[in-house]
N, C-alpha and C positions, 0 to 999 in steps of 0.2 A: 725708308728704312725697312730692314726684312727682317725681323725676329728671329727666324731660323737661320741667319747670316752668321756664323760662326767670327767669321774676320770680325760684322759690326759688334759682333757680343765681344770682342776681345780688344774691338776699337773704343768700345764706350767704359771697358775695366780701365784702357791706357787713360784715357780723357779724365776718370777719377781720379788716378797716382797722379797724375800732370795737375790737375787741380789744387792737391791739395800735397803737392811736391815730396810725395811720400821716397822717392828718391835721396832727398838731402837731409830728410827730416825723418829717417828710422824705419818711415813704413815698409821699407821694402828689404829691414833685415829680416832673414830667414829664421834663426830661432824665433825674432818676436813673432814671425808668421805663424811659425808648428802652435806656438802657445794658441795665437787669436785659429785655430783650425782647432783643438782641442777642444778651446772653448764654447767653437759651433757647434759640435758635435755631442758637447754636454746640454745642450737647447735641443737638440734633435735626439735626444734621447729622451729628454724632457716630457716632450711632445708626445711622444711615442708611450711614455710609462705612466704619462700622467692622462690619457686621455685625450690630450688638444685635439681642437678641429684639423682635418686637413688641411687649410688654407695656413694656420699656423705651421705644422709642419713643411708645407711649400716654402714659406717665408726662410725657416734656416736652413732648408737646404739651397735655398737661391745664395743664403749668407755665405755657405761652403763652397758653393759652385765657383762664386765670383774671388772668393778666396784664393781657389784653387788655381783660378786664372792670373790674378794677380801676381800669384806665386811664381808663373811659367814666363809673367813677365818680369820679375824681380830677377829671377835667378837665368834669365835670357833662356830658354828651351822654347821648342814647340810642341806646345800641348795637345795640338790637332797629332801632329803625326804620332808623337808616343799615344796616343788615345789606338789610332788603328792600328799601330802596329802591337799593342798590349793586346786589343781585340781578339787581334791575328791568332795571336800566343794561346789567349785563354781558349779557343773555340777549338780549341784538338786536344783540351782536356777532357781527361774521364770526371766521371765524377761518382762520389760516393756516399751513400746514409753513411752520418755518425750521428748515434744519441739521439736519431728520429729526425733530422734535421740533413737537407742534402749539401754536401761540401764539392766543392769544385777546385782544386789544389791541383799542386807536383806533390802528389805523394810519396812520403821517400818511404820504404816495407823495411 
């Protein structure tokens, strides 16, 4: 196994849905996904405002990671290539302070 294997991190997300046949049984509807992603996101904020260790915060973002792959399997895409081709996109943006804080957008003036 290669941890950095992209396919085996997206073969061992499939190996879970297959497991536990989130297929037939709802896991792999899309709004229940946005919901269970919302929800990580309120644990990694958690994390974030309340202090937690780093390990804690590693923990939901791996929650959100795998979420997010699950997703790309549920809803059939590939997440590998929208991943470089968003890349692509973002990296000929400008970017700009707002509010002390730098933003990286399509700014529309």
């Amino acid at each position: 196994m290669n941890p950095d294997s992209w396919t085996e991190m997206l073969a061992a997300v499939q190996a879970f849905h297959d497991k536990h046949d989130f297929k037939n049984t709802g896991g792999e509807e899309l709004k229940y996904r946005i919901a269970l992603m919302a929800e990580e996101l309120g644990e990694i904020s958690a994390c974030v405002t309340k202090g937690k260790p780093v390990e804690a915060l590693g923990e939901e973002c791996a929650d959100l990671f795998i979420l997010l792959m699950g997703t790309a399997i549920a809803a059939n895409f590939d997440l590998n290539r929208h991943f470089w081709d968003k890349m692509e996109k973002i990296m000929q943006r400008e970017s700009r302070m707002v509010d002390g804080h730098i933003r990286v957008s399509e700014f529309r003036d």
